[in-house]
N, C-alpha and C positions, 0 to 999 in steps of 0.2 A: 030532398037529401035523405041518405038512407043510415037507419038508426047507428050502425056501425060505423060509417062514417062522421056521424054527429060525434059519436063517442070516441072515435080518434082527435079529433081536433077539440075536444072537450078536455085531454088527458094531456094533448101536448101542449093550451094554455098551462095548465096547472106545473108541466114541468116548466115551462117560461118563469112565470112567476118565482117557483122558487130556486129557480135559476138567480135570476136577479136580485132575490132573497138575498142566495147563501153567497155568489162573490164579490170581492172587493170590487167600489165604482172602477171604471175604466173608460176611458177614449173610445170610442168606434175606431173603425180603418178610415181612414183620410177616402173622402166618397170618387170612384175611378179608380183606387189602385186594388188591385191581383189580391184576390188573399192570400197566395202564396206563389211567387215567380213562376213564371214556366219550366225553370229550368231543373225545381227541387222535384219535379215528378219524375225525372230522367232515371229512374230506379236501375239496379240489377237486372237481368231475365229472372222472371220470377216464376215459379210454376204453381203460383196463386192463380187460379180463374177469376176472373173478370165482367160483371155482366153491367148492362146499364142502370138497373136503379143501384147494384150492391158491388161498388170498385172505391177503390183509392184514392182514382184520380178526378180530382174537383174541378167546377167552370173557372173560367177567370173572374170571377166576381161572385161575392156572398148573396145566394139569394135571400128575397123578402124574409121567408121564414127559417132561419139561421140565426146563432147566438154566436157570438165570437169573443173572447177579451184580447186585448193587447199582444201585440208580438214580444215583447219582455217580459211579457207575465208569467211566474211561476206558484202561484196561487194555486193551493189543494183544492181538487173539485171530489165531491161526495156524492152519492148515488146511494138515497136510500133500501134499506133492505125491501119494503115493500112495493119500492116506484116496478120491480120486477114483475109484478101481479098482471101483463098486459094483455095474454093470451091463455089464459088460465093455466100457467106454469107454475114449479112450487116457490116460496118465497128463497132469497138467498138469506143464508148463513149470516154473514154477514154484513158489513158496510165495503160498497168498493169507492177506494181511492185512486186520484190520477193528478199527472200536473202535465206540463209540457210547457213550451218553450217560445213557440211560434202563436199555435193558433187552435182551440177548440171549437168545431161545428157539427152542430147537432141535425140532421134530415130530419123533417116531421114526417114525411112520404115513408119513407122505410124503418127508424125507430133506429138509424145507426148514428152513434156517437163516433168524429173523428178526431186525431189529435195527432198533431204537428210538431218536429224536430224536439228530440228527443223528448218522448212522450212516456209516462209511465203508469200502468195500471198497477195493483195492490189489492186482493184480496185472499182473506187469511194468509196461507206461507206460500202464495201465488203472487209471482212478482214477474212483469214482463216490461222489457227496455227496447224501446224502436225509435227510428224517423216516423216512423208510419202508422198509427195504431188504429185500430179500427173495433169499439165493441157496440154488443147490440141485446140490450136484456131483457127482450123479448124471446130471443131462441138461446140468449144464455152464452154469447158465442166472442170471442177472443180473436182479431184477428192481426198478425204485426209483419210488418217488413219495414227493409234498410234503403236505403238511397245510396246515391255516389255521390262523394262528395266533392265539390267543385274545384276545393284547394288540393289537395292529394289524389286527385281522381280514383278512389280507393272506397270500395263498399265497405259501407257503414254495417256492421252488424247488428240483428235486433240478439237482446239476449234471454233467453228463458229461465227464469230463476224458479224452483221449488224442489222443496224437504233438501236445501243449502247445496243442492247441486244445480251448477250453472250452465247452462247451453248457448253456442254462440251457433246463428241458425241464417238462413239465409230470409224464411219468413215458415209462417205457422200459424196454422189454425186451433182453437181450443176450446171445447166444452166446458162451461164451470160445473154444471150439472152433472157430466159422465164422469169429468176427469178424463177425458179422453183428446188427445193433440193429432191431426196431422203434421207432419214439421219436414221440409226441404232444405238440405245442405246442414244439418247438427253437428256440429260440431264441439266436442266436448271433453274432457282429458279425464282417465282413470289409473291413478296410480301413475304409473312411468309413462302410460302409455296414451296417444292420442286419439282420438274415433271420431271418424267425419261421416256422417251416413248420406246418402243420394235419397232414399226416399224414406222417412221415418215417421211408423205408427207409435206412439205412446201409450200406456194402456192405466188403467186407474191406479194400477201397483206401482206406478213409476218403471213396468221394465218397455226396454225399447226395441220393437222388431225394426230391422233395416233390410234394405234392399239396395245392392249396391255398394255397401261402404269401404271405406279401410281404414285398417293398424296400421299406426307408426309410432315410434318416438322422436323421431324428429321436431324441431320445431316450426321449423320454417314456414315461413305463407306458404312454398312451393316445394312439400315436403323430398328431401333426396331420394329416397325409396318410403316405402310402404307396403301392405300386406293389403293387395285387393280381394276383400271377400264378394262372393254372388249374393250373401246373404247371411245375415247374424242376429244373436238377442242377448241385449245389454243389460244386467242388471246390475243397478249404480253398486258401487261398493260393495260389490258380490265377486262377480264372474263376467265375462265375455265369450260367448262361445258363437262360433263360426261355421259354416256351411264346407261348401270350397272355395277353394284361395290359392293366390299364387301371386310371388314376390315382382314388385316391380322396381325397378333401381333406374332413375335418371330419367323415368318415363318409357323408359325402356320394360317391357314387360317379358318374364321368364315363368315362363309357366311349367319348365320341367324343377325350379323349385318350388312347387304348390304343394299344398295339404288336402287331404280328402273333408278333412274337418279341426278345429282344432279348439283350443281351453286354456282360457289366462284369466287365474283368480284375481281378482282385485281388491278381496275384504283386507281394511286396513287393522282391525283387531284380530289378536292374537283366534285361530279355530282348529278344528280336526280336519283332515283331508288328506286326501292322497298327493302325494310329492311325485311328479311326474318324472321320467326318467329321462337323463343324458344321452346321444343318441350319438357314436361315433365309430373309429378306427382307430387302431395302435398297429404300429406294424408289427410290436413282438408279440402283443397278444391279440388280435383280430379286430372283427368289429363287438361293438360294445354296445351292453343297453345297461346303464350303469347311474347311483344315486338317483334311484326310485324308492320310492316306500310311502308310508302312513307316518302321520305327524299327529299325535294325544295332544290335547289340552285337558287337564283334569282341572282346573283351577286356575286365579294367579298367580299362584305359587309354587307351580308344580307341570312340566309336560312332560312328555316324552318323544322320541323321533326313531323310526327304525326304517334302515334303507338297506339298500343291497344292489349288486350291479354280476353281471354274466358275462363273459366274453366267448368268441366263438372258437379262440383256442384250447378252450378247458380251462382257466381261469374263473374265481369267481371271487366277492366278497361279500359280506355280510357287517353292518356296523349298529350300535345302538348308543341314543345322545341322549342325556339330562338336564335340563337348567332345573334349579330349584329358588326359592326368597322366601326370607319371613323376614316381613320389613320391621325396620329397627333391630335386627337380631343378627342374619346369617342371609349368605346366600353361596350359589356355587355352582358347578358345571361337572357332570361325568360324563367321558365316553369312553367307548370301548369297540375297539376293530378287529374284526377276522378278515383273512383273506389267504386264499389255494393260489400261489401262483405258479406256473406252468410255463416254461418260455424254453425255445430250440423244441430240435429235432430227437425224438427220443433215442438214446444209445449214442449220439455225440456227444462229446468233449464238453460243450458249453451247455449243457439241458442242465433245465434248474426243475424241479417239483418240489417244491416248500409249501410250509402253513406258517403265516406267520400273523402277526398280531400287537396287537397296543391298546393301553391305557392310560387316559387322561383325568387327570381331578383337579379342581381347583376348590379351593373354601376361604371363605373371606367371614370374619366377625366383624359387625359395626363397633367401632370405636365405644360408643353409647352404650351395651349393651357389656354388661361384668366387666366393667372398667380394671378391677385388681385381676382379671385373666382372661387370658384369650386364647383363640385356638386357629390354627390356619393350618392348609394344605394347597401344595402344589405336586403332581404325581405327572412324572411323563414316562412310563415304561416301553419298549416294545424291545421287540426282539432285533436282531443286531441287521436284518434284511427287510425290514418293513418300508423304513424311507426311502432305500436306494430302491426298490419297485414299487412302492405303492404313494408316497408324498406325489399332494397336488401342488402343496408352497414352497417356495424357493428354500425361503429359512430350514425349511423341512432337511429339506433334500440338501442343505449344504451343511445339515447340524453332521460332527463328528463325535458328539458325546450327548446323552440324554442324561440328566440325574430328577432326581425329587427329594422333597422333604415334607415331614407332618410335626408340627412344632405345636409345643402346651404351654403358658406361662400363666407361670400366679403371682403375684408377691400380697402380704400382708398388712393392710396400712397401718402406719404406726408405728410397726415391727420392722427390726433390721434383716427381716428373710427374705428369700426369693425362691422361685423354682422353678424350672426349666424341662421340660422332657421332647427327647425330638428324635426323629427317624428318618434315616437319609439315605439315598439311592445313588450310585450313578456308576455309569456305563460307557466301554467304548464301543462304537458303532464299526471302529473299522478290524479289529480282531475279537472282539463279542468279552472283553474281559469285564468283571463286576466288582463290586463292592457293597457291602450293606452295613448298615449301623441300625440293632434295634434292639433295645433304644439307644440312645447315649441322655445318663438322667444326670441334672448340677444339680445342687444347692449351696445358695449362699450365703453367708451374715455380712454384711457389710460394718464398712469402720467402725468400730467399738473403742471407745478410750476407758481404759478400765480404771483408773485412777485417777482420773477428774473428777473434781469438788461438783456436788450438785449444787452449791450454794457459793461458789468462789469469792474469795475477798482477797481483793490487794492482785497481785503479777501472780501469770499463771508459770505455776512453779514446774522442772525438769521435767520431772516422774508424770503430769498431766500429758505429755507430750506424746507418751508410750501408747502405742493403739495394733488392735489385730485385727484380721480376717480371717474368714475361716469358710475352707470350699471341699466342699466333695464330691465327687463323678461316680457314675458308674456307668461303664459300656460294655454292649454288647455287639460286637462287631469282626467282618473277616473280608476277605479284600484278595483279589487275583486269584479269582475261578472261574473259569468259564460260563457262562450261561445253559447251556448244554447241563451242566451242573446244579443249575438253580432248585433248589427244594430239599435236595442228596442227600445222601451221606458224606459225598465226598466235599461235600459245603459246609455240613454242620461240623466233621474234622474239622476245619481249617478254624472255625470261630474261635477267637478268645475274649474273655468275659474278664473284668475284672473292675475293684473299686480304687479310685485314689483319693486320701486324705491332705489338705494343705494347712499349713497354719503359718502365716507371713505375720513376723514384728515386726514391729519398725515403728522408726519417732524421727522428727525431722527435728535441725535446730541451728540458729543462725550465729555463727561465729566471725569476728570479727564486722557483724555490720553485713558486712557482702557476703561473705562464703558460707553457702549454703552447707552443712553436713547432714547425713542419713545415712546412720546404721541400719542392718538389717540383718535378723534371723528367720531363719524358714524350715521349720520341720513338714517332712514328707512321707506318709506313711502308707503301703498301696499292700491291698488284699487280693492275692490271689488261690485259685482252686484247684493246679495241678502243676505237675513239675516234670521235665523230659527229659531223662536221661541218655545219656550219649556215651561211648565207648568202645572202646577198637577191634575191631572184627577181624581176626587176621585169616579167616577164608578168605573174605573179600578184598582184605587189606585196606581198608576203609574205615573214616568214622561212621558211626551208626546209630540213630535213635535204638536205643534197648527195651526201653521200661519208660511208661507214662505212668505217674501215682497222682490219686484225687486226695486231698483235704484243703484244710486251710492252710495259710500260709501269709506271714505280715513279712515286708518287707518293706525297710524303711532306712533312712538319711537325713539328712540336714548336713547345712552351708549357712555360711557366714559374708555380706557382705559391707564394705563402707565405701560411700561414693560422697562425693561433692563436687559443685559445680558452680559458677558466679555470671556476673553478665555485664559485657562493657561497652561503654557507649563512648566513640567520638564522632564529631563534625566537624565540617570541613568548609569556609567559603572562597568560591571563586570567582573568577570572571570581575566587573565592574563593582565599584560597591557593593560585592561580597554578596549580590542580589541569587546567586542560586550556592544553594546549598545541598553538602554531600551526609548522609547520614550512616554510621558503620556500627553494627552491633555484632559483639563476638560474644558465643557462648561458649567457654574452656568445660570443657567435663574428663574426670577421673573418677574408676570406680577398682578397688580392691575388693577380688574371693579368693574364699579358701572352704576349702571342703574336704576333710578325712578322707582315707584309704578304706573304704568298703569292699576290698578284695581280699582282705585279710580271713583268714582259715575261722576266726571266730565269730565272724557274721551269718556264716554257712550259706554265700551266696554264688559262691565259685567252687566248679572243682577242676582238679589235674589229673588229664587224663593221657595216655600213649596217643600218640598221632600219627607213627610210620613204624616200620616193620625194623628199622634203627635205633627203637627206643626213644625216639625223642617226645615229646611233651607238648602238650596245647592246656590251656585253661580256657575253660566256657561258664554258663551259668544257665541254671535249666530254666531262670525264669526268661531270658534272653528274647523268647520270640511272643511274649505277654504283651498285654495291650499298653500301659505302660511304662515299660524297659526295666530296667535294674541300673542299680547306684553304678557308677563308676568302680573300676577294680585297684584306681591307685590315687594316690595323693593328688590334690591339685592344687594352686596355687598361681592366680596371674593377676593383672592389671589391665585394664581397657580404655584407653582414655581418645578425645576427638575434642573438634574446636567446631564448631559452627556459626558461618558467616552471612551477614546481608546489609546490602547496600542499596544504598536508596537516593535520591537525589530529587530539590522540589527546585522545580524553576517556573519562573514569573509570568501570569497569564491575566487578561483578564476576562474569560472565558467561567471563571472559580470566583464565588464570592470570598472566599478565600483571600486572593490575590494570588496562590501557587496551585501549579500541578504536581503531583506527586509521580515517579517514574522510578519502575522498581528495574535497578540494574543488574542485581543477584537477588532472585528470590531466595537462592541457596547457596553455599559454595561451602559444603561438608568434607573433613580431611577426619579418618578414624582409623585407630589399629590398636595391637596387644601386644604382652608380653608375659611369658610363661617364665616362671620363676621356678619350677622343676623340668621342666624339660632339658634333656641334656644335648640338645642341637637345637639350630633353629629356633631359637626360643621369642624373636620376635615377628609379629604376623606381621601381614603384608598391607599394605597401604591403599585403604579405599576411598575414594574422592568422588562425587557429587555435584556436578553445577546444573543447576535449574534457572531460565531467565525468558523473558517473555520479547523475543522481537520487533514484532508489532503484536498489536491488536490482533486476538485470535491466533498467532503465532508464537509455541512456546517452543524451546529448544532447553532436551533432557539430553547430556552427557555422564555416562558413567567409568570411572577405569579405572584398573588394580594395577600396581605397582608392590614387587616386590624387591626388598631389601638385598635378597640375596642370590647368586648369580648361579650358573649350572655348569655342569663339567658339558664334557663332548658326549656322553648319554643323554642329555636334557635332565638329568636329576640334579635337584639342590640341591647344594652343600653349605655349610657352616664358614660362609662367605662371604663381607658383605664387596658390593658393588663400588661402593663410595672405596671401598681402599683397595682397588683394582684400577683408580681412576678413569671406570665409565660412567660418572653422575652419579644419583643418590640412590636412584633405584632402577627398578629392569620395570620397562612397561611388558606385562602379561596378558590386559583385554583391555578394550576401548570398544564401547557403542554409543552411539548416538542416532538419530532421525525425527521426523518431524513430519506432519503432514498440514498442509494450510488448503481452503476452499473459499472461495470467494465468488457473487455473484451478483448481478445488477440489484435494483429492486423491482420489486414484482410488482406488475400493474395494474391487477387482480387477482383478488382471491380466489384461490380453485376449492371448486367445491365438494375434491376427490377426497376420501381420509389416508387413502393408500400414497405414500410418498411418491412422489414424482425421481423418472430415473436422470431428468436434470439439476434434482434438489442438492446442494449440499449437504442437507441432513439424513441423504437415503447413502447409506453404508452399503450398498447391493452388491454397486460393479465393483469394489475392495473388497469383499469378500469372495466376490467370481474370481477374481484375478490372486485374488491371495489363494486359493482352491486349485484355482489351475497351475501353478507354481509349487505348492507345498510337495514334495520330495515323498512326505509321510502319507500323500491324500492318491497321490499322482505318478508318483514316480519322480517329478521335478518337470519340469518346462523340457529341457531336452532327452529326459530317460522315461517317456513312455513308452508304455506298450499300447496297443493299438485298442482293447479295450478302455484302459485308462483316457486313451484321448477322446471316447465316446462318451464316456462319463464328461467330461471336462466339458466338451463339446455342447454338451445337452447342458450346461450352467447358462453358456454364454446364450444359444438360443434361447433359455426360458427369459433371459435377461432382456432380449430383443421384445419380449409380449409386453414388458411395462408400459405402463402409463408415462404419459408426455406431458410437462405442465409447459403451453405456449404463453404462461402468462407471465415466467422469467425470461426476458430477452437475453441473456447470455449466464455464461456460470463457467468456473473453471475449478479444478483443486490437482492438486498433486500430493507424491508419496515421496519422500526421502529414507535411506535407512542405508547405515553404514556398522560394518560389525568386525571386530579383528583380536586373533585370540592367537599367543605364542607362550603356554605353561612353561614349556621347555624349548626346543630345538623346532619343532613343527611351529609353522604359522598358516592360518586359516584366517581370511576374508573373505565378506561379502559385501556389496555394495550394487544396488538397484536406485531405482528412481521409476516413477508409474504418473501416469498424468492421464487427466480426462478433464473433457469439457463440452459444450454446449453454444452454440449462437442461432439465436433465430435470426433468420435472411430477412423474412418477412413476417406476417402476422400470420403466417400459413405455413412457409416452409423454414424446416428446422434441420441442423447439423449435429450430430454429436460424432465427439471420435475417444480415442482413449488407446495408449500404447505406450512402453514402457522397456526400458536398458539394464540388460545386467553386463558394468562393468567389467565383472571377472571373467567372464563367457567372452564377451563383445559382441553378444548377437542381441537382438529386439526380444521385446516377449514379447503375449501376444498382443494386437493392433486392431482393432475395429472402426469402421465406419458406419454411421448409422443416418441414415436420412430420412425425417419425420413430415408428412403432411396432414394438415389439419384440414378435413373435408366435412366443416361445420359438426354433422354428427359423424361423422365415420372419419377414421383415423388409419392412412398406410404407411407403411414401414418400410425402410431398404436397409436390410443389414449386411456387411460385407469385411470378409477378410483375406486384402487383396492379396498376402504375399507369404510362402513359407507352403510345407505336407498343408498343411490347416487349413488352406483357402475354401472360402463357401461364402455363399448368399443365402438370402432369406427375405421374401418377399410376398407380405401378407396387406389387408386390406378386410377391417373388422369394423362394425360397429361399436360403437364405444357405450353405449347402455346396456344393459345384460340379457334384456328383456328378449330381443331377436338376434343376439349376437351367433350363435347357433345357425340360424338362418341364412345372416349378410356376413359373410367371411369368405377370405378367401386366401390361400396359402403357398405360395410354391418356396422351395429349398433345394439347393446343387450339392449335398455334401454326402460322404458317404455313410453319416450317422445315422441314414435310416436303417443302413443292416443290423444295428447293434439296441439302439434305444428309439422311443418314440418320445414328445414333446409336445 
C-alpha cells in the first residue's frame, strides 16, 4: 500500500471518530432500504456536470464506508477549521456549519461531504439553501442544486445567501477560498426590479457578470414581458447595466423595441449621479429628451437636483430642487422652473413664444424646537401660463389660483402678548390678476381684568367683571394689478400701508338667573400716511384725483354696543311608555348698536365737492381707498336679533350601553334679521334661515334662503312695503340653495399598496373636479358655450383622468352630486339645478367598469358622459375610455405597465379625437 494512500485512510478514520464524537446517538437506516428513494434524484435539467466519482446522484444503498444519521435528524454538523489541511490548502477562516433533513454521507474515495432535503451550509456571511448540497474541503468547493418535488411537481430552489443579498438559482458551484461562484438560472430582485441570469459568473466583489439574462418587474413564475439582455453586470445595490436588449411581451419577442445598451441604478441610499432623461413626443412641441440632469447629495441634510429638458420645436426648460432637515429643528423643499415655450406656426393667430416660470418653498418647524415661536412657509408662485403648458399633475393643471404665505409667531410665557407677522400671495391664473400683503404684522394682549382683587374675599363684585383687549395691525398691502406689473411702479402706486388700533371693553353679567347681558365699548384708532384729493375738472367734466399729500394722519371712531341672549330647553316623550324622547333647544339672541355721525365737518374726514357741470354735489373722504376704510359719514343706530334651533331625539337600542341612540334631527335651524332705527325706508333687513341635518350616515343636507319683508313695484325695485299687508304671506322668497353629495362603496378586500388615490376611491375628488372644470362658464365657457380651443383644454382634463390608477381591490363604488340654486332680488329669476354621478363595479377580479354622467335640468341636455373599462393584466394595466355621444365623442385606448421602472418601454396608446391638433397628454 502506497504511503499516500495509508494516509488517506488514516485521516478518514480520524474524521469517523469524530464524527461519532461530535453527533447526537442515532438509529442506522433499517438494513435494505434506499438511502434516499429513487425518485428524490429526479432533479431539474441541470447544467452541473456530472462525473462518476464527483455527482449527486447516490447508489441505492449506503456503502460500507459512509456515515449517515437519521432522516428526521436536524442536528448541527461542524467541520473543524483545520480538518481543511488535506492537500496542502490554507486553513479556513472559520468553523462550517450544516444541518439537513434527510440524510448526510460522507465518500472517503473523493473527500465529498453530501446532504439531503433541505440542507444547509453556513460559513462566515455564506449561507447556502438546497435539496442537494454537495461540499468538499479539500478543493474548498461548494456545490447545491434543487429537485422537483413530488407534491407540486415544482423545482425546488437552492438559495444563495451572502453580504444579506439572496439569490434564488437553479444550482451553483462556489469557491470558499476565491469567493468566486459559477451559478445557472439566478434569480434575484433589485430594487423594483427582477434579474434572472442564464449563465452567472460571480466575482469576489459580489458583482455578477451574466450571459443571457433578463429585466422585469413582474412577478410571476412566467414573467408577462421582460427585457432580454445578450449580456449584463450586476452590481447588488449599485447599478445594473446591460449589453443589448430587446423587449419581449407574452413570449412574444420585439426586437424593433431593444436597446443598444442600457442603466438602472439600484443604490437604495440616498447618492450623486446623473438623472437619466425622459425620452418622448408632444404633438405641440415635438419630440423631447426632457428631466435629465445631476442630482448633489452634500450631506443628510442638504442635496441638490438640476434637470432640464429640449424639444425639437424650440422649446426648452430648465429646473432647480432643494430638500434641506436639521433634525429636531426645521426642515423644507425649494424649487424653482424655467421654461421657453414655443408652440404654432410663426405669424399665425394661435403662436405662443413665452418664458415662463415658478417657485416653490415649503418650511416646516418641529413643534419641539422654540415652542413660544415658530416660523413656517408655503410659496407657490408662477407666472399666470406655466401650468396651462408646462404642469405634469392634474391638481396642477386644474389649479385656477396659486397663492402663498410666510407666517412668524411668538407669544411670551406668562405674559398676556402675542405676535404675529405674515406675507401672503395669491393669483388668478386665468386673467394673471395679483395681490400681495408685505407684511400684514398683529399684536396682541389678551383678556386683562383690570379691577379684580388680587386677593378676593367674599362674591366677586360688578366693576371685577370689566375686562379689555387690545390689538394692533399693521399692513402693507395692494391688490388688482396685473402681473405684467409685478415689481413697478405701477404696483408700488397701488399699495396702501397703514396701522389700526383696537380697544374692546366689555364685562358680561347675568340677570335675572337666565339672561345673559354684555355691554360693550370699542374705540378704533387707524394711522394713516397720505390723503387723495378729488375735485371737478370741468375740461373733462369729470371728478378727478388732483393732489395726493404725505403725513400723518389719526383717524378714529368708536361704537357702543348691548346684546343679550338665554337658552331654553324643552322635551318631549312619545310613542309607548314615553320610551323615545324629543330634545329642543333654542337660543333667542338680541344685540343693540349705535355709533355717532363721523361725517360731520369737524372730524375732517369728508369733503363736498361739485360733481356735474349742474352744480350738484358728492361727498367723499380722501382716506376712502386706505387699507382700513374710514368711519361711517352718518348716524347709525339698529337692532339684530335671531333664534337658534336644534333638535334631537334618543330612541331605544341595545346596540348602546346606554340603552339609547341619540339621532340629530336639526343640527341647525337658524332664523336672523335687523332693524335700522334711522333709516328712513326699508328699515327692516330681510330674513335669513339656515337648516343643517344629517340624512343618513355620511349624508348631510345644507339649505340656505333669504326672505324679504318687503315687496317690489313693476321695476323690481323695493319699496317701503310689506308683503304681509298685500296679503301674499309674510315674506317674498329672494334665494334658495341647497345640494349635497354622498359616495358609497363596498369594502375593500385588500389593501392597495399605491399612495396615489385610486380613480374608483370615493376619497379621490379628481373626476369632481374634471367635471366641475369642464362645466364652469368662468374656466370653459360653460358645457354648451365653448369654443373649440376651450374644448381642448377641457378635453385634455378628462383624458389625463383616463392615465389614473385603478384600485381592483374595491369591488364597486358609486357617489353622486346634487345642487340646486334659485335667485329672484327683484323681477328676474335665475336657476340652476344639475345632478352628476359616477361609479365603479368590478365584473371580475380582472375586469372593471367605470362610467360617470350627469343632467342640467335647465338646459335638458346631458353633460358630459364617459365610459371607462379597466383590465387588470397582473402587472400591466389597459384602459378603454370612451365618449360615445354628442361634438365630444372620442376614445382612448392605452395598455401600460403599472411599475414605473419600464413603463416607458411597455406602453402602448391609441386616441380618435381631434385633441391632438390642439394639446398633447
Amino acid at each position: 500500500m502506497r504511503p499516500a494512500q495509508r494516509k488517506r485512510i488514516f485521516f478518514s478514520l480520524l474524521l469517523l471518530l469524530w464524527t461519532a464524537a461530535v453527533l447526537p446517538a442515532a438509529p442506522h437506516l433499517p438494513a435494505g432500504r434506499a438511502a434516499v428513494p429513487d425518485d428524490t434524484l429526479r432533479t431539474a435539467t441541470d447544467s452541473l456536470p456530472a462525473s462518476a466519482a464527483d455527482t449527486l446522484v447516490r447508489p441505492d444503498s449506503l456503502p460500507a464506508d459512509t456515515v449517515a444519521i437519521r432522516p428526521d435528524s436536524t442536528a448541527r454538523n461542524a467541520v473543524p477549521a483545520d480538518s481543511a489541511r488535506r492537500k496542502g490548502g490554507s486553513p479556513l477562516a472559520d468553523r462550517v456549519t450544516g444541518s439537513q433533513q434527510d440524510s448526510l454521507v460522507y465518500d472517503v474515495r473523493t473527500g465529498n461531504l453530501y446532504m439531503y432535503r433541505k440542507g444547509e451550509v453556513k460559513y462566515t456571511d455564506l449561507q447556502v439553501e438546497a435539496e442537494q448540497i454537495k461540499l468538499n474541503l479539500d478543493d474548498k468547493n461548494v456545490a447545491a442544486r434543487g429537485e422537483v418535488d413530488t407534491m407540486s411537481n415544482k423545482y425546488i430552489r437552492p438559495k444563495f445567501i451572502q453580504d444579506n443579498t439572496t439569490y434564488e438559482l437553479d444550482s451553483v458551484r462556489y469557491n470558499i477560498d476565491t469567493k468566486k461562484a459559477l451559478i445557472w438560472g439566478a434569480h434575484t430582485k433589485e430594487g423594483e426590479g427582477i434579474i434572472t441570469g442564464g449563465l452567472v459568473k460571480k466575482m469576489p466583489d459580489d458583482v455578477l457578470h451574466m450571459k443571457g439574462g433578463r429585466y422585469t418587474t413582474c412577478d410571476a413564475e412566467c414573467p408577462h414581458f421582460y427585457l432580454q439582455m445578450t449580456k449584463g453586470t450586476v452590481e447588488p445595490k449599485k447599478k445594473v447595466v446591460f449589453g443589448p436588449a430587446y423587449m419581449v411581451i407574452e413570449d412574444v419577442p420585439f426586437y424593433l423595441l431593444g436597446l443598444p445598451f442600457g442603466f438602472f441604478p439600484q443604490q437604495g441610499a440616498r447618492h450623486s449621479g446623473f438623472i437619466l432623461p425622459t425620452v418622448g413626443e408632444e404633438t405641440t412641441r415635438g419630440f423631447f429628451l426632457r428631466d435629465g440632469g445631476y442630482y448633489f447629495v452634500f450631506n443628510d441634510y442638504l442635496d441638490l437636483k438640476f434637470t432640464g429638458g429640449i424639444y425639437t420645436l424650440g422649446s426648452w426648460e430648465a429646473g432647480a430642487a432643494s430638500s434641506y432637515r436639521k433634525r429636531y429643528k426645521f426642515n423644507g423643499n425649494f424649487q424653482f422652473d424655467f421654461a421657453k415655450d414655443v408652440f404654432g406656426e410663426k405669424g399665425s393667430a394661435d403662436y405662443v413664444n413665452q418664458q415662463n416660470m415658478q417657485i416653490r418653498w415649503t418650511h416646516q418647524q418641529d413643534a419641539k424646537f422654540r415652542p413660544n415661536s415658530t416660523f413656517s412657509a408655503s410659496v407657490n408662485y408662477s407666472t399666470s401660463k406655466y401650468n396651462q403648458y408646462n404642469a405634469t399633475d392634474m391638481n396642477d393643471y386644474l389649479a385656477a389660483q396659486t397663492s402663498s404665505s410666510i407666517a412668524y409667531s411668538k407669544n411670551w410665557a406668562g405674559k398676556p402678548f402675542s405676535l404675529s407677522i405674515n406675507a401672503n400671495h395669491s393669483q388668478s391664473l386665468r386673467d394673471s390678476i395679483m395681490s400681495l400683503t408685505l407684511p400684514s404684522v398683529v399684536f396682541n394682549v389678551t383678556r386683562i381684568n383690570p379691577f379684580k382683587r388680587k386677593n378676593a374675599v367674599g362674591k366677586e363684585r360688578w366693576y371685577e367683571k370689566i375686562a379689555f383687549t387690545f390689538q394692533t395691525n399693521f399692513s402693507n398691502s395692494v391688490s388688482g394689478f396685473k402681473q405684467k406689473d409685478f415689481m413697478k411702479k405701477e404696483m408700488f402706486d397701488q399699495m396702501k400701508l397703514g396701522f389700526q388700533h383696537q380697544l374692546p371693553v366689555s364685562a358680561s353679567f347675568n340677570l335675572l338667573k337666565y339672561l345673559n347681558i354684555t355691554p360693550n365699548f370699542t374705540y378704533r384708532e387707524r394711522w394713516y400716511f397720505r390723503k387723495i384729493y378729488r375735485d371737478w375738472n370741468p375740461e373733462t367734466e369729470r371728478v378727478e384725483n388732483t393732489d395726493t399729500t404725505h403725513g400723518f394722519y389719526r383717524v378714529y371712531d368708536y361704537s357702543a354696543s348691548l346684546s343679550a341672549n338665554t337658552r331654553l330647553y324643552g322635551s318631549y316623550k312619545l310613542g309607548r311608555n314615553g320610551k323615545i324622547q324629543l330634545r329642543h333647544v333654542m337660543t333667542p339672541s338680541i344685540s343693540f348698536n349705535y355709533a355717532p355721525n363721523f361725517g360731520k365737518e369737524s372730524y375732517g374726514y369728508y369733503r363736498t365737492i361739485q360733481s356735474d357741470k349742474h352744480g350738484g354735489t358728492m361727498t367723499y373722504s380722501p382716506f376712502a381707498n386706505e387699507i382700513y376704510g374710514v368711519p361711517g359719514s352718518g348716524e347709525s343706530m339698529g337692532l339684530t336679533f335671531g333664534i337658534n334651533n336644534t333638535l334631537e331625539m334618543k330612541v331605544p337600542t341595545t346596540k348602546d350601553t346606554s340603552g339609547y341612540r341619540k339621532i340629530k334631527i336639526f343640527e341647525a335651524f337658524n332664523i336672523s334679521s335687523g332693524y335700522n332705527f334711522l333709516a328712513d325706508s326699508l328699515k327692516l333687513s330681510p330674513f335669513t334661515v339656515n337648516v343643517r341635518t344629517t340624512l343618513v350616515k355620511g349624508l348631510s343636507l345644507n339649505v340656505n334662503a333669504t326672505f324679504d319683508p318687503y315687496i317690489v313695484d313693476d321695476n323690481g325695485r323695493r319699496i317701503d312695503k310689506f308683503v304681509v299687508s298685500h296679503g301674499k304671506g309674510l315674506a317674498r322668497l329672494t334665494s334658495f340653495s341647497t345640494g349635497f353629495s354622498y359616495g358609497f362603496s363596498s369594502k375593500v378586500r385588500s389593501s392597495s399598496s399605491s399612495n396615489t388615490p385610486a380613480s374608483n376611491n370615493p376619497d379621490n375628488n379628481t373626476r369632481a373636479d374634471v367635471e366641475a372644470a369642464l362645466n364652469d362658464p368662468a374656466q370653459n365657457g360653460g358645457f354648451f358655450n365653448q369654443t373649440e380651443n376651450q374644448y381642448a383644454t377641457a378635453m385634455r382634463r378628462a383624458q389625463m383622468l383616463a392615465t389614473q390608477y385603478y384600485d381592483f381591490s374595491i369591488p364597486w363604488s358609486f357617489s353622486f352630486n346634487y345642487s340646486f340654486s334659485f335667485s329672484r332680488p327683484g323681477k328676474t329669476v335665475t336657476r340652476s339645478q344639475t345632478v352628476s354621478f359616477n361609479g365603479s363595479v368590478n365584473l371580475t377580479s380582472k375586469w372593471a367598469v367605470e362610467f360617470g354622467a350627469g343632467y342640467d335640468f335647465e338646459m335638458n341636455k346631458l353633460t358630459p358622459g364617459t365610459v371607462m373599462i379597466r383590465r387588470d393584466m397582473h402587472c400591466l394595466q389597459a384602459t378603454f375610455s370612451w365618449v360615445p355621444v354628442g361634438f365630444r365623442q372620442s376614445w382612448t385606448f392605452s395598455i401600460r405597465a403599472k411599475s414605473s421602472v419600464l413603463s416607458d418601454l411597455v406602453k402602448y396608446k391609441k386616441t380618435n379625437s381631434f385633441i391632438d391638433n390642439y394639446y398633447s397628454y
